[in-house]
Biopython code that builds the backbone (N, CA, C, O; Angstrom):
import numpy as np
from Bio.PDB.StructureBuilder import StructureBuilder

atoms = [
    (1, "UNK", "N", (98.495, 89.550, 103.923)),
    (1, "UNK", "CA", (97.622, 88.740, 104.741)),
    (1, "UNK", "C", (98.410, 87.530, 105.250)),
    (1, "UNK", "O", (99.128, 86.797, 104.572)),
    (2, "UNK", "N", (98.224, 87.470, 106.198)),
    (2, "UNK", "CA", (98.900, 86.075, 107.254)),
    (2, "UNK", "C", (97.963, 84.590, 106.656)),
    (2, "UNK", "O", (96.770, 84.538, 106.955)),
    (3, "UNK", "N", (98.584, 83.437, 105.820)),
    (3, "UNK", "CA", (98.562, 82.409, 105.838)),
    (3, "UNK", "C", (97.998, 81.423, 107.117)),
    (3, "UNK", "O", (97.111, 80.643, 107.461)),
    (4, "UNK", "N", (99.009, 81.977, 107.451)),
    (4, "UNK", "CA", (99.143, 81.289, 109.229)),
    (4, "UNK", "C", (99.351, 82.046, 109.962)),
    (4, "UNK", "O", (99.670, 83.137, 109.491)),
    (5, "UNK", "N", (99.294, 81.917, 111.590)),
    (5, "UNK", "CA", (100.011, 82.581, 112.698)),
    (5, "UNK", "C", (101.106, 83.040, 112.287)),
    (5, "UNK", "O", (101.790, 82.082, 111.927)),
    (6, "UNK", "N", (101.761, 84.202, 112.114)),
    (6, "UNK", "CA", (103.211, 84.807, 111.593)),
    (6, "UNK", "C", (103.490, 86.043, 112.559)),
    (6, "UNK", "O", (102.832, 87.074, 112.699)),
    (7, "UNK", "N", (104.909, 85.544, 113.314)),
    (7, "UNK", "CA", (105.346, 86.513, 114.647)),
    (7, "UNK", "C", (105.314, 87.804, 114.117)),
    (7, "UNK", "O", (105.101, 87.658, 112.914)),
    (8, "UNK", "N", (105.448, 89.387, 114.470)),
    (8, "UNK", "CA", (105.572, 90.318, 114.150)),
    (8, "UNK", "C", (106.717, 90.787, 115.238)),
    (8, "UNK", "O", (106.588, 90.696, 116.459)),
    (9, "UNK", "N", (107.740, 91.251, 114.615)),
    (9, "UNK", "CA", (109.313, 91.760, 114.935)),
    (9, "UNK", "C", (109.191, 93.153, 114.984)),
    (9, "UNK", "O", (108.462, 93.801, 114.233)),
    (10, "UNK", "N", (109.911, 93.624, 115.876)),
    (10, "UNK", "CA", (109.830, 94.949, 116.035)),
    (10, "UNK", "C", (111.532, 95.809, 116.261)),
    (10, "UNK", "O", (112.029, 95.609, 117.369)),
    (11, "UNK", "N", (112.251, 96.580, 115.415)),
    (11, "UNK", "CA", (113.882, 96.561, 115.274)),
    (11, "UNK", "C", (113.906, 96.405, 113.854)),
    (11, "UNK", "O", (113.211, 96.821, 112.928)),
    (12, "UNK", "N", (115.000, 95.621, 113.972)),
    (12, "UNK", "CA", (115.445, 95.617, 111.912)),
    (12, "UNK", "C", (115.040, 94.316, 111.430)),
    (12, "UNK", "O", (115.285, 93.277, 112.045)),
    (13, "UNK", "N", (114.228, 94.388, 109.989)),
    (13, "UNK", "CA", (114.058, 92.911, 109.502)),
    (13, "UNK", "C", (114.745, 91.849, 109.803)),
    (13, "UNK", "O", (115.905, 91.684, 109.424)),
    (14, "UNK", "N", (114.078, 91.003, 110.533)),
    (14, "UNK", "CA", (114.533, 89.495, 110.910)),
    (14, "UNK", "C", (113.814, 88.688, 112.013)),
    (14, "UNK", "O", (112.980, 89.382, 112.593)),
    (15, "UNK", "N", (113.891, 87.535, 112.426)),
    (15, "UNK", "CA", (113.474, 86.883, 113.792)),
    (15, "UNK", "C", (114.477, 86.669, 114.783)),
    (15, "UNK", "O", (114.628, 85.751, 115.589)),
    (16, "UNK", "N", (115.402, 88.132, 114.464)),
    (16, "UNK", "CA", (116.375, 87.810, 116.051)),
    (16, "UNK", "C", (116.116, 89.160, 116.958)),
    (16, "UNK", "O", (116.742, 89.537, 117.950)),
    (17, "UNK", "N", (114.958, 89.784, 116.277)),
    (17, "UNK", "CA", (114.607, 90.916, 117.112)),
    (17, "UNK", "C", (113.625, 90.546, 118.283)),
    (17, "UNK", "O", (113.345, 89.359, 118.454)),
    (18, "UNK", "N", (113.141, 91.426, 119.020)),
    (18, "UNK", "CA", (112.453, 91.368, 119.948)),
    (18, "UNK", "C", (110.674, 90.945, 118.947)),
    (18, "UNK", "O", (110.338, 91.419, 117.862)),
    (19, "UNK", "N", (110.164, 90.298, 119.508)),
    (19, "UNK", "CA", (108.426, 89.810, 119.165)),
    (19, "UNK", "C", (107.745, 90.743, 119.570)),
    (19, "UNK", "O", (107.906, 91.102, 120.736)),
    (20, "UNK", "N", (106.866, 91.355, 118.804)),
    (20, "UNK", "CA", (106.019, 92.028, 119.449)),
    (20, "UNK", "C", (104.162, 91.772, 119.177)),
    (20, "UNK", "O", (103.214, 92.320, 119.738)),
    (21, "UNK", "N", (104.184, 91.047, 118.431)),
    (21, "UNK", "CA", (102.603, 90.224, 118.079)),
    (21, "UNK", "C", (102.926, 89.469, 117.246)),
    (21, "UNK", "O", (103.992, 89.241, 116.673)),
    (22, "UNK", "N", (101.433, 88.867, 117.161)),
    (22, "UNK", "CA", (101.521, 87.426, 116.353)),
    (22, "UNK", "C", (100.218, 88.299, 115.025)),
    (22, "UNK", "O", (99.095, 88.746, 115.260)),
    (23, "UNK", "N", (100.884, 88.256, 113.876)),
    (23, "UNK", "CA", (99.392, 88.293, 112.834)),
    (23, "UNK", "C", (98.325, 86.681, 112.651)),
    (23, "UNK", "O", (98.557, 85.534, 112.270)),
    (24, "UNK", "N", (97.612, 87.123, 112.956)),
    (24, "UNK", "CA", (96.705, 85.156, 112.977)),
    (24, "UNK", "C", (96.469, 85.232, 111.615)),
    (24, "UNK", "O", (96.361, 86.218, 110.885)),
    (25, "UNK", "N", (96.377, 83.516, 111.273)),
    (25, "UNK", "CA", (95.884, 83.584, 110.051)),
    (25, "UNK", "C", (94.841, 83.664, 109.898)),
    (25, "UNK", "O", (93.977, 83.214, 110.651)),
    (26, "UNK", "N", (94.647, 84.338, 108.745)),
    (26, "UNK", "CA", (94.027, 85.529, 107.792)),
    (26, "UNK", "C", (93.899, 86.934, 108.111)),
    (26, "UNK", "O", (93.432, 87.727, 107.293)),
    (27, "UNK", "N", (94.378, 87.354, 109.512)),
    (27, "UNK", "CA", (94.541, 88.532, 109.606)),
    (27, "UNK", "C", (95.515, 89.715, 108.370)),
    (27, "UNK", "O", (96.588, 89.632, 107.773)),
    (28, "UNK", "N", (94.658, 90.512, 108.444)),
    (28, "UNK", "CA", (95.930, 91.616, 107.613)),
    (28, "UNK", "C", (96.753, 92.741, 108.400)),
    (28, "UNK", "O", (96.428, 93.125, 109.524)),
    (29, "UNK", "N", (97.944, 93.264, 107.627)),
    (29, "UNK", "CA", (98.615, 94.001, 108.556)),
    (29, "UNK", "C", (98.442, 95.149, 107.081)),
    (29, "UNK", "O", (98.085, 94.813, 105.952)),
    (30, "UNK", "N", (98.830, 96.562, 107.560)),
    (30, "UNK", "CA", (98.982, 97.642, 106.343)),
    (30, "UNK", "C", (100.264, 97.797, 106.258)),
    (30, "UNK", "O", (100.860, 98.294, 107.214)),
    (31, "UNK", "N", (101.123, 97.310, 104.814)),
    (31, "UNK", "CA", (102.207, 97.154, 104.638)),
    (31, "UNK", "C", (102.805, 98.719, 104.217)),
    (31, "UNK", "O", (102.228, 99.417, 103.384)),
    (32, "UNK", "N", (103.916, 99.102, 104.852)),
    (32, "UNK", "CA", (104.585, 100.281, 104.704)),
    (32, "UNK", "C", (105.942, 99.679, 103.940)),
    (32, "UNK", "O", (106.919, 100.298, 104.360)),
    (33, "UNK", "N", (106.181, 99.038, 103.312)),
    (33, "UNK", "CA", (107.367, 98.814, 102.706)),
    (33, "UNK", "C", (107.919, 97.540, 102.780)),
    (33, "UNK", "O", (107.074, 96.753, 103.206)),
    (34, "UNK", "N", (109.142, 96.934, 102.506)),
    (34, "UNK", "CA", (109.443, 95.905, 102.193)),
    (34, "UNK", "C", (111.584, 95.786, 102.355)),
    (34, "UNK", "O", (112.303, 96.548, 101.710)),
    (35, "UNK", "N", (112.013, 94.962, 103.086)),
    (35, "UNK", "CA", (113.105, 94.808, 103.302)),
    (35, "UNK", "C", (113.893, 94.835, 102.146)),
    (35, "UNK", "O", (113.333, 94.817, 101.050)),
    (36, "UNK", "N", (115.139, 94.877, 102.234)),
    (36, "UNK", "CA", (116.329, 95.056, 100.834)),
    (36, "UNK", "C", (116.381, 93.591, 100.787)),
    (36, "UNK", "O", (116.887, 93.606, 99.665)),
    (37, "UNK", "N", (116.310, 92.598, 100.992)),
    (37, "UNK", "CA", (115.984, 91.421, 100.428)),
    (37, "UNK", "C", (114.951, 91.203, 100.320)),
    (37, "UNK", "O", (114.926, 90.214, 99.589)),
    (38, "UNK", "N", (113.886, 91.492, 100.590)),
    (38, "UNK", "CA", (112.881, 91.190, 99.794)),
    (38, "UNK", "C", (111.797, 90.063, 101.037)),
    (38, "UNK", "O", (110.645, 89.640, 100.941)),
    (39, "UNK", "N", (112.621, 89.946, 101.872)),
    (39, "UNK", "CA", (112.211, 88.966, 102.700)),
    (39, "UNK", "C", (111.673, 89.598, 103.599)),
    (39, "UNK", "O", (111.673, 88.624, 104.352)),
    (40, "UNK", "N", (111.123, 90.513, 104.309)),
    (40, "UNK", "CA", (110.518, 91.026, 105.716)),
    (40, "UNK", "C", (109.432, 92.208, 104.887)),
    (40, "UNK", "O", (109.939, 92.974, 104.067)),
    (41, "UNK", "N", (108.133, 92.263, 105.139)),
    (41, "UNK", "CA", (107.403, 93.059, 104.788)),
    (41, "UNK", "C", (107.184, 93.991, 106.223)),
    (41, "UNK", "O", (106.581, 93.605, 107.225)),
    (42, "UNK", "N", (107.890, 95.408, 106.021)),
    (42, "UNK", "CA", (107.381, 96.799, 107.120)),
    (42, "UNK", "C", (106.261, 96.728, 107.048)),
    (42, "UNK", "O", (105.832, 96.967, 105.919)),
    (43, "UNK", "N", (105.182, 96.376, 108.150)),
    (43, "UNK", "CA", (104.123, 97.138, 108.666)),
    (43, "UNK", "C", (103.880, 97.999, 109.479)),
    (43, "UNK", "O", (104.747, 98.694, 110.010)),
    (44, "UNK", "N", (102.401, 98.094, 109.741)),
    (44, "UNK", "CA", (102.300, 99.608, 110.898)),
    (44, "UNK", "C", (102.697, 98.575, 112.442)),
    (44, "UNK", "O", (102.240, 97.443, 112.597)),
    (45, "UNK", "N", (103.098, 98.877, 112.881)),
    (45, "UNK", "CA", (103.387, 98.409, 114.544)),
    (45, "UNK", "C", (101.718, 98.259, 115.306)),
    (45, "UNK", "O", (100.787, 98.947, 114.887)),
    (46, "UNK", "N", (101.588, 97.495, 116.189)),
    (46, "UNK", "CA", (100.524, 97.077, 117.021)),
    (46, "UNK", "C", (99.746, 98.033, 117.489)),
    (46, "UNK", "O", (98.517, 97.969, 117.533)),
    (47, "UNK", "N", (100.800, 99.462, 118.056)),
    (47, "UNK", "CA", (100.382, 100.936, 118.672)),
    (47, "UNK", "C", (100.139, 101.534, 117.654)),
    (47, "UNK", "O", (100.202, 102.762, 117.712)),
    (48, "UNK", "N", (99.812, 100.955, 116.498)),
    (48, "UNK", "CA", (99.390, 102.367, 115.130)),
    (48, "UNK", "C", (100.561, 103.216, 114.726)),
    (48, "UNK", "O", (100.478, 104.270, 114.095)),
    (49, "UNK", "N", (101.556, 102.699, 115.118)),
    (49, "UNK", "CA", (102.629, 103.642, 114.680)),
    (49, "UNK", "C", (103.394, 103.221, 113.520)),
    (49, "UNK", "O", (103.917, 102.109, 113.459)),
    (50, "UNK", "N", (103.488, 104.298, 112.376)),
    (50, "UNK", "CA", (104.568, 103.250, 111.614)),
    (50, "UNK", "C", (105.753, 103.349, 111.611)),
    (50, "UNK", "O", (106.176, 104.434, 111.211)),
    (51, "UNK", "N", (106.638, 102.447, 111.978)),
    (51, "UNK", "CA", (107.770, 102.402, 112.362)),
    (51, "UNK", "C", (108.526, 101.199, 112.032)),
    (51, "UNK", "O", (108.661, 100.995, 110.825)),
    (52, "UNK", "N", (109.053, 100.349, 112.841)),
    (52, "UNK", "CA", (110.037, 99.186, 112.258)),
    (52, "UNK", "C", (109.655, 98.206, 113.033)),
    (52, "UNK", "O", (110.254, 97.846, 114.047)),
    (53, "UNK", "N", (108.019, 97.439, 112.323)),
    (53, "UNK", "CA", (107.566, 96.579, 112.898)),
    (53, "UNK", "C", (107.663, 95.473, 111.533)),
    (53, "UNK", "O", (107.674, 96.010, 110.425)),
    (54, "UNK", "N", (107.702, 94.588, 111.567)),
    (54, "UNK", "CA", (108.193, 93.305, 110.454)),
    (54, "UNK", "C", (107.767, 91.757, 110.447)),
    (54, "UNK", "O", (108.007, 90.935, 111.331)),
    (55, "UNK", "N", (107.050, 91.543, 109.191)),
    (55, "UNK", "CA", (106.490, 90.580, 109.087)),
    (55, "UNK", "C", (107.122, 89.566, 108.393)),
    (55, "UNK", "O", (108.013, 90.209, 107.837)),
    (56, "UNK", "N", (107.295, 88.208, 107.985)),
    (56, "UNK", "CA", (108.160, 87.696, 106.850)),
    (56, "UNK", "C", (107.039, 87.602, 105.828)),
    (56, "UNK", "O", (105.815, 87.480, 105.764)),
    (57, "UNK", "N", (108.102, 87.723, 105.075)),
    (57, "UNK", "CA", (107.152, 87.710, 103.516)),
    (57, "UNK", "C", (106.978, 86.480, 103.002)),
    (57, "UNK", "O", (105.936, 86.285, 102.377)),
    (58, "UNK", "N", (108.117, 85.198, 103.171)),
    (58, "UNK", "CA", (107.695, 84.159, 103.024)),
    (58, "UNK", "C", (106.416, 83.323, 102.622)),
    (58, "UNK", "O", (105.505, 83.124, 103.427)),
    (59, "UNK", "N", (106.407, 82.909, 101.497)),
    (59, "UNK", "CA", (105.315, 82.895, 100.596)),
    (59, "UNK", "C", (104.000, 81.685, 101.468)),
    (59, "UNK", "O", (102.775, 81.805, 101.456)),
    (60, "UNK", "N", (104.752, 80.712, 102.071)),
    (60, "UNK", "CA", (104.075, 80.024, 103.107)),
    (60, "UNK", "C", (103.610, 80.914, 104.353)),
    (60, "UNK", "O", (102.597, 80.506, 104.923)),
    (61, "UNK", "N", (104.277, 82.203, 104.908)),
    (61, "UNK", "CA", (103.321, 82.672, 105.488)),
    (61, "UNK", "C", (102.256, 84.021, 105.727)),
    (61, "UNK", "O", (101.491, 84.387, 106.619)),
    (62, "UNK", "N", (102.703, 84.540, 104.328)),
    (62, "UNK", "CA", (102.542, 85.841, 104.007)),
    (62, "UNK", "C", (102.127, 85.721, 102.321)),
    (62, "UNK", "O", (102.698, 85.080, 101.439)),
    (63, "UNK", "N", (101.412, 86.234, 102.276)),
    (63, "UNK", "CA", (101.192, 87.071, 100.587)),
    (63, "UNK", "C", (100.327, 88.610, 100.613)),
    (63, "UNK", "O", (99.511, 88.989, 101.453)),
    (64, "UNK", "N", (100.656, 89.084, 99.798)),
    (64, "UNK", "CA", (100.011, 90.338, 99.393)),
    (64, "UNK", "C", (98.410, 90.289, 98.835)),
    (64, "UNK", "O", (97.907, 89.477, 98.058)),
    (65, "UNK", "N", (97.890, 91.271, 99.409)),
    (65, "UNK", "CA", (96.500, 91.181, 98.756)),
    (65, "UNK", "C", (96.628, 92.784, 97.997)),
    (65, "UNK", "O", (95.663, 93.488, 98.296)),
    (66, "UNK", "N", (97.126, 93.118, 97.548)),
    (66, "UNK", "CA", (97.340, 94.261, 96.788)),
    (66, "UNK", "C", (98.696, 93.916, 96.291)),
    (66, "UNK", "O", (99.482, 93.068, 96.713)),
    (67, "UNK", "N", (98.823, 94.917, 95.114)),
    (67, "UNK", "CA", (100.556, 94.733, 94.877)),
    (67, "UNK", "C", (101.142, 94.708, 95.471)),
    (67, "UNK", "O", (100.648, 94.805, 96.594)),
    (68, "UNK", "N", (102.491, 94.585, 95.452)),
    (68, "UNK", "CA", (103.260, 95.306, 96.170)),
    (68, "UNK", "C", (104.178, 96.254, 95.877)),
    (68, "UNK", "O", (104.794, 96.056, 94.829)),
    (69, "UNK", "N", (104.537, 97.527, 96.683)),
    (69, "UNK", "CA", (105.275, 98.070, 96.487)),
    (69, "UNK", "C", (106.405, 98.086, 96.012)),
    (69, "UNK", "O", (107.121, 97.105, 96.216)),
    (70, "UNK", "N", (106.869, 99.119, 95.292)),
    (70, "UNK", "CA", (108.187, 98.999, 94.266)),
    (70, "UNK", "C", (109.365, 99.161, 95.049)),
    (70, "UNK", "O", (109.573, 100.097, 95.821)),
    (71, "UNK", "N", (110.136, 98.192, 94.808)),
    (71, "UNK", "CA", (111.844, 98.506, 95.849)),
    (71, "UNK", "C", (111.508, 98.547, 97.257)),
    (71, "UNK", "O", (110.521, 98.911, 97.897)),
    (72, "UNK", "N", (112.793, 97.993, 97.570)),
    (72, "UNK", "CA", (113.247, 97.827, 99.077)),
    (72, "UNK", "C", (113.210, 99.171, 99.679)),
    (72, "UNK", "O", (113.587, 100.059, 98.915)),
    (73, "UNK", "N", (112.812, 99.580, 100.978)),
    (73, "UNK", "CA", (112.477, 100.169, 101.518)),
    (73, "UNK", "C", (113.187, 100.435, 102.964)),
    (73, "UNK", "O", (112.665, 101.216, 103.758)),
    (74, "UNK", "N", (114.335, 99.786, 103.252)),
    (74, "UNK", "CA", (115.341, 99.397, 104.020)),
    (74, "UNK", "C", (116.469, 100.171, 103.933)),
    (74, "UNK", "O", (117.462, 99.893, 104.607)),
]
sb = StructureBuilder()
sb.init_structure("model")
sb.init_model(0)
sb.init_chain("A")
sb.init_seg("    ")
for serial, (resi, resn, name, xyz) in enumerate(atoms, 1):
    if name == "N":
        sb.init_residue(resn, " ", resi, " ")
    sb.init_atom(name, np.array(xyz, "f"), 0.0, 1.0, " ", f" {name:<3s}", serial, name[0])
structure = sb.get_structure()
């Protein structure tokens, strides 16, 4: 769940990819996995697709409302 407004990246975990939405805060995204650092949570992409759309996990703007998944996924 989004804290705050948190960009959604679309390419490989990070904010030097292309933007492709904003999650508002308190919106949720359905998490498909989780970067090899630990830092970018995979969600489903905007078009319902799941693919290599990326949220930060950053505890200020992101937390889990379910566990989270085991190991990096990257």
């Amino acid at each position: 769940m989004a804290l705050q407004d948190a960009p959604v990246y679309q390419g490989d975990p990070g904010d030097t990819q292309k933007q492709v939405t904003t999650l508002a805060g308190g919106q949720t995204g359905l998490v498909t996995g989780l970067s090899s650092d630990g830092k970018w949570w995979r969600i489903v992409c905007p078009d319902d697709t799941v693919g290599k759309c990326w949220v930060s996990a950053h505890p200020d703007l992101t937390e889990p409302k379910t566990a989270p998944m085991p190991g990096p996924t990257q």
